[in-house]
N, C-alpha and C positions, 0 to 999 in steps of 0.2 A: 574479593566477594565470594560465598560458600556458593554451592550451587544451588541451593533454596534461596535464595539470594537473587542469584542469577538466572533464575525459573520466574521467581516474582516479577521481574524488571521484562521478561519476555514474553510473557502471555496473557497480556494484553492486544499484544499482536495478533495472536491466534484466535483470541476471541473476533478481536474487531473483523478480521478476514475473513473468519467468518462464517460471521453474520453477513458481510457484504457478498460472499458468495453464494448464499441458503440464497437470499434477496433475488439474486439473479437469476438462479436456476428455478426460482417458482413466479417470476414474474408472470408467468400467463394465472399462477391460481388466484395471486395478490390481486392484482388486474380483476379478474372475475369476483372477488371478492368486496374489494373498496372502489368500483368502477361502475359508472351509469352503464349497463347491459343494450343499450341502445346498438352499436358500433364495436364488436367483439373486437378488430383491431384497434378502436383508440383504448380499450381497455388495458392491449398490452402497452400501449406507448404511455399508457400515463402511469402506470407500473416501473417504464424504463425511467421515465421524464424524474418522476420522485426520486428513482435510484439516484440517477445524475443528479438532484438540486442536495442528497448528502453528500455527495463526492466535491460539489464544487462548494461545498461550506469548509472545507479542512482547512484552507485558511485563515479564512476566519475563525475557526478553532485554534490555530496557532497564535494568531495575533491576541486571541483573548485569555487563552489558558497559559501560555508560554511567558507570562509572568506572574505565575503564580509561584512557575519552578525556580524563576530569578528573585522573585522576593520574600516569598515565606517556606520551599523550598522543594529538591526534587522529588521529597516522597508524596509530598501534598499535593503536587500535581497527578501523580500516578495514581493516589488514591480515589481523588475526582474525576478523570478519565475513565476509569474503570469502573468505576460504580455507576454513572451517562450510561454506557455501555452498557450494562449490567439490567439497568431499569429502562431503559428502550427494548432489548431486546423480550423481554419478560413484557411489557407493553403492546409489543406487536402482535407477541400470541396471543394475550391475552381479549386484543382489540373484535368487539364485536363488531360482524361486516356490515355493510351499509342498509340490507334489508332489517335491519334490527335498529341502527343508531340514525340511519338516511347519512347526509350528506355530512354531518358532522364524523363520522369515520373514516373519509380521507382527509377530512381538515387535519383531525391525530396522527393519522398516518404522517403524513405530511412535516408534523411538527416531532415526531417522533425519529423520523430521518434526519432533520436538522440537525437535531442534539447527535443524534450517532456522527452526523459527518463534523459535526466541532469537536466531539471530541476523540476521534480520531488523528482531526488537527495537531493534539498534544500529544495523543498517546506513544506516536512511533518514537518523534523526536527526542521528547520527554524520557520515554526507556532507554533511546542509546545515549542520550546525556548522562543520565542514573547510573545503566553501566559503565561507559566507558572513564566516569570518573572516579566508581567504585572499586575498579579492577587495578588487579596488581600490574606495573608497566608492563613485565615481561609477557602477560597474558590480553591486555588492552585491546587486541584483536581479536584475537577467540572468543572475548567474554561476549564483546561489544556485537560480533556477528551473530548473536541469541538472536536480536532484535529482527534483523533480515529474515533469520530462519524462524522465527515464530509466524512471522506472517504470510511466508509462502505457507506452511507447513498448515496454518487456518483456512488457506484455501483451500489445499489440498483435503483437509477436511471437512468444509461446506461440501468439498464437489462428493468425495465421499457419503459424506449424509445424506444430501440430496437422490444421491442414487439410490444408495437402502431405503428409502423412504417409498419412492418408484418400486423398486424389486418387492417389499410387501405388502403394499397397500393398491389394493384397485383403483383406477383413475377418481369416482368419484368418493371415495372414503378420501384421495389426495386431497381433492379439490375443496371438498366438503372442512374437512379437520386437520390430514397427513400434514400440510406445508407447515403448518405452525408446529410441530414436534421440534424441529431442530431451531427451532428459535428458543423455544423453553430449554435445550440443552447447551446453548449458547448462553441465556440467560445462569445455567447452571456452573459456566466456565467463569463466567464473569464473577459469582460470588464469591467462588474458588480462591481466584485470582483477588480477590479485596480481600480475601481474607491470607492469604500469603504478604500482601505488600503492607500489611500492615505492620510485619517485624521488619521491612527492608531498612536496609543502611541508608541514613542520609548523609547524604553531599555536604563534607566542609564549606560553606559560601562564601565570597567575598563580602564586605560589606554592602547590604542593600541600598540603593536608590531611595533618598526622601521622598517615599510615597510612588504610586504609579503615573505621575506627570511627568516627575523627573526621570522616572525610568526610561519613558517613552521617548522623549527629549535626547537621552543616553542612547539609546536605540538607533536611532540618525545614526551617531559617527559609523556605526556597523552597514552601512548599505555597500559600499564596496566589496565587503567582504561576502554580503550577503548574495550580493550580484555572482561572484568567483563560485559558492556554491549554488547558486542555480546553473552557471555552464555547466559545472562539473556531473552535476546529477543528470544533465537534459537530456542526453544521448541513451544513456539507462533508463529513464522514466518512457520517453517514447518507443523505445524497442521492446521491452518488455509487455507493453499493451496492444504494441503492433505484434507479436507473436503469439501468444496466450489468450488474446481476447480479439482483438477485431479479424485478423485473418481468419482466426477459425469458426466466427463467425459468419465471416464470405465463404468459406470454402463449403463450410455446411449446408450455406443457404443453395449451392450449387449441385450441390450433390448431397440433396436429404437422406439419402440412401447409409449413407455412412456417417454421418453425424455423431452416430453413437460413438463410433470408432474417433475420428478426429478429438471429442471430448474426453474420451479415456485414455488414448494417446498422450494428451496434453494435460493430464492428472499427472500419468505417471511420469509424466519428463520432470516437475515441477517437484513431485517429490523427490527426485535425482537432484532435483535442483535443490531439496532442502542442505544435503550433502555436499555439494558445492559449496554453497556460502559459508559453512562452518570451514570448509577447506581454505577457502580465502579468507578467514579471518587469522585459521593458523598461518598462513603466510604472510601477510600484513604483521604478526610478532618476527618474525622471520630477519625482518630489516629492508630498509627500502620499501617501503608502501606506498610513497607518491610514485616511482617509477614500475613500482609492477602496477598499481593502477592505471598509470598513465598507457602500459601495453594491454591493458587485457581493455581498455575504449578504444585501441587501434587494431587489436584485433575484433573484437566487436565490430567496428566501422568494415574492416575488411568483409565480415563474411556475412552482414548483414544481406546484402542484397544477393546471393546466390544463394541465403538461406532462405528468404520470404519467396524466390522463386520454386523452390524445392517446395515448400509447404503448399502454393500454387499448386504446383502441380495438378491434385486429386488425389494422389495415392497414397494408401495407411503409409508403404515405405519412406515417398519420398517424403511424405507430410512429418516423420516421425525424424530423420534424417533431419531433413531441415529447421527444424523446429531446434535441433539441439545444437546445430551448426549457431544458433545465435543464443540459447540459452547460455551452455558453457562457459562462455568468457560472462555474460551479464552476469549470471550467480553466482561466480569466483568474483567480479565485480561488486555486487551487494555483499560480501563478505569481508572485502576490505575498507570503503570507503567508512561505516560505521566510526572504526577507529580513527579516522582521521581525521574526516571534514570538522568536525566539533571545534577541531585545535585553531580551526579560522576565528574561532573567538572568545572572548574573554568571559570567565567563568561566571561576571553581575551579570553578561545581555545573551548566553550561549542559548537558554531553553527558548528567550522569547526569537531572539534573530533565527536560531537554526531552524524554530518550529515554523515561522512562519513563510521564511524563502524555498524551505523544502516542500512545504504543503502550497506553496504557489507555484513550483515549476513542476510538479507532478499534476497538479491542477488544468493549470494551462498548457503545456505541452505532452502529457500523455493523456488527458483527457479530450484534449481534440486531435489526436489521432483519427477515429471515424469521421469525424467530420473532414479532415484536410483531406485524407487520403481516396474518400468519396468527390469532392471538389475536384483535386488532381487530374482523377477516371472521367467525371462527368465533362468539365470544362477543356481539360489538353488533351482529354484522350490516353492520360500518362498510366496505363495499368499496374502498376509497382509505384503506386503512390506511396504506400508506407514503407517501403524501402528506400525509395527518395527521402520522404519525411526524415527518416534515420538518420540519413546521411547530410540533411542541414544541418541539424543539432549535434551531428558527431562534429565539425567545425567548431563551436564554441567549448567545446568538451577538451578538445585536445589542445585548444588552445588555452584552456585553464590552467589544465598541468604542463603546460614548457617552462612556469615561476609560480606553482603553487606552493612548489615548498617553504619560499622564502618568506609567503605570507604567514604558515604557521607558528602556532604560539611555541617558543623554542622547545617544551616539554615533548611538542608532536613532532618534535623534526629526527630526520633519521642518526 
């Protein structure tokens, strides 16, 4: 694959992230914005509540987009992902707020996050399917690890926008106008991006499934496999929102004084982190990618819990420290699995199976992250609940890869 090619198949990622991270970083304007002013705090909770009902639609966006790329094929998926995208985000800013529409502006709101978090559903999976089977073998890693690093690299760029936004604009020109700016540039990435994948390379296919019944039917035999990549990813998906997102949003709430710092902190690791995952994707072509996979989930496992304690701590240092003490192996992590996991299954069910097990165990186990880890505190009293958290799902993880290889399709084996 050229590297236009290879750009197209990635940046979708960067748009979808974000938009999910402008989303986050303004939820108190959105909130004031499409929210009955009655109750300033349920304004932001129903702000957070909408972020959450896209996030927990992804797999439902897999289940429904992910045979689009098995049966009429992978560009087609990519091209309907991205354009979702594309016209939500263009949508939101567009969206007049409730004193102007009333109560029908967060019904759109509302429906307008759906479509982003379905087609999110497609989009990650979708692209490292596109890649990793456009790429030349000896590069399968590299190319394939676009996909990881586009969407850290989106967030990195919400959190960025977000902040310019704040640095020139007075609170009320924010609140009034400012948040919607990076959603029109979001909207601007995304046309970008439709208009790049429209030369992308498609996917040789196997012969299609008669019609999407029998596809669906076809899809069954894949739950085993489907299951192997949910352990395999669980340990990553929970540690990653236990670091980046829920701890630093307890440590802040702790100490508002430094917030700023904790969040610019965890920008910059993240964009370290972009350089990581491309690193582990050159080492996944390297040879042996189920077993350096399999070390960097044991190391991960290892240093999770004296990382989440450093990041406790309070301090920029140790919060900075520890934060990369669990990044490091996750982002060389996110760099190799791309190239591999796909090879769990065969090229008619890969887009619909892979889109859908991955957008459910990132669903369900990194997304209730704050929730378990608030439970843990509240009910045992256990204060390194998400560090525990970690370390359940680091067990199904490792225990993935002691015979994952044997499960791959022999093109993926070392």
């Amino acid at each position: 694959m050229s590297g236009r090619g290879t750009l197209a198949g990635a940046i979708g990622n960067t748009v979808e992230w974000f938009d999910f991270a402008v989303y986050g970083y303004f939820a108190k304007e959105i909130g004031e914005a499409f929210f009955p002013a009655d109750v300033p705090s349920l304004q932001l909770l129903s702000a957070f509540a909408v972020f959450a009902v896209g996030y927990l639609m992804r797999p439902v966006g897999g289940l429904l987009l992910g045979p689009i790329g098995d049966l009429v094929g992978r560009r087609a998926l990519l091209l309907v992902s991205v354009a979702v995208m594309a016209a939500c985000s263009l949508g939101i800013a567009l969206l007049p707020p409730t004193s102007a529409w009333g109560p029908a502006s967060a019904v759109v709101l509302v429906l307008l996050r759906l479509l982003q978090g379905l087609s999110v559903g497609g989009e990650f999976t979708g692209s490292v399917v596109a890649l990793v089977e456009t790429a030349p073998r000896q590069r399968r890693g590299l190319t394939a690890s676009f996909a990881s690093a586009g969407a850290v690299l989106g967030f990195v760029g919400g959190s960025l926008a977000a902040a310019l936004v704040h640095l020139w604009l007075d609170p009320p020109a924010v609140q009034q106008w400012g948040w919607r700016v990076p959603f029109v540039v979001g909207a601007a990435l995304g046309i970008w991006a439709l208009s790049l994948r429209t030369h992308l390379e498609e996917t040789r296919l196997e012969a299609p499934s008669a019609g999407l019944a029998a596809h669906l039917a076809e899809l069954r035999a894949q739950l085993p496999a489907m299951l192997r990549l949910m352990a395999a990813v669980a340990l990553s998906a929970v540690s990653f929102y236990a670091a980046t997102v829920f701890a630093v949003q307890e440590v802040s709430a702790r100490l508002p004084a430094l917030a700023a710092s904790f969040n610019a902190i965890t920008t910059l690791n993240q964009a370290i982190g972009v350089g990581l995952i491309l690193l582990g994707g050159h080492l996944a072509d390297r040879g042996a990618a189920v077993a350096l996979a399999r070390r960097l989930n044991l190391v991960l496992a290892v240093g999770v819990l004296p990382g989440m304690l450093l990041i406790a701590a309070g301090t920029p240092l140790a919060f900075a420290v520890g934060q990369l003490i669990v990044l490091v192996p996750l982002m060389l992590y996110l760099g190799v699995y791309p190239s591999l996991l796909p090879g769990l299954f065969p090229a008619a069910q890969r887009c619909s199976a892979f889109s859908f097990s991955y957008s459910l165990v990132v669903a369900l186990v990194g997304g209730t992250v704050p929730l378990v880890a608030t439970w843990l505190e509240a009910s045992l009293g256990l204060t390194q609940g998400p560090a525990l958290y970690c370390l359940i799902w680091a067990v199904p993880t490792l225990l993935a890869y002691r015979q994952l290889e044997r499960h791959l399709l022999p093109d993926w084996r070392a």
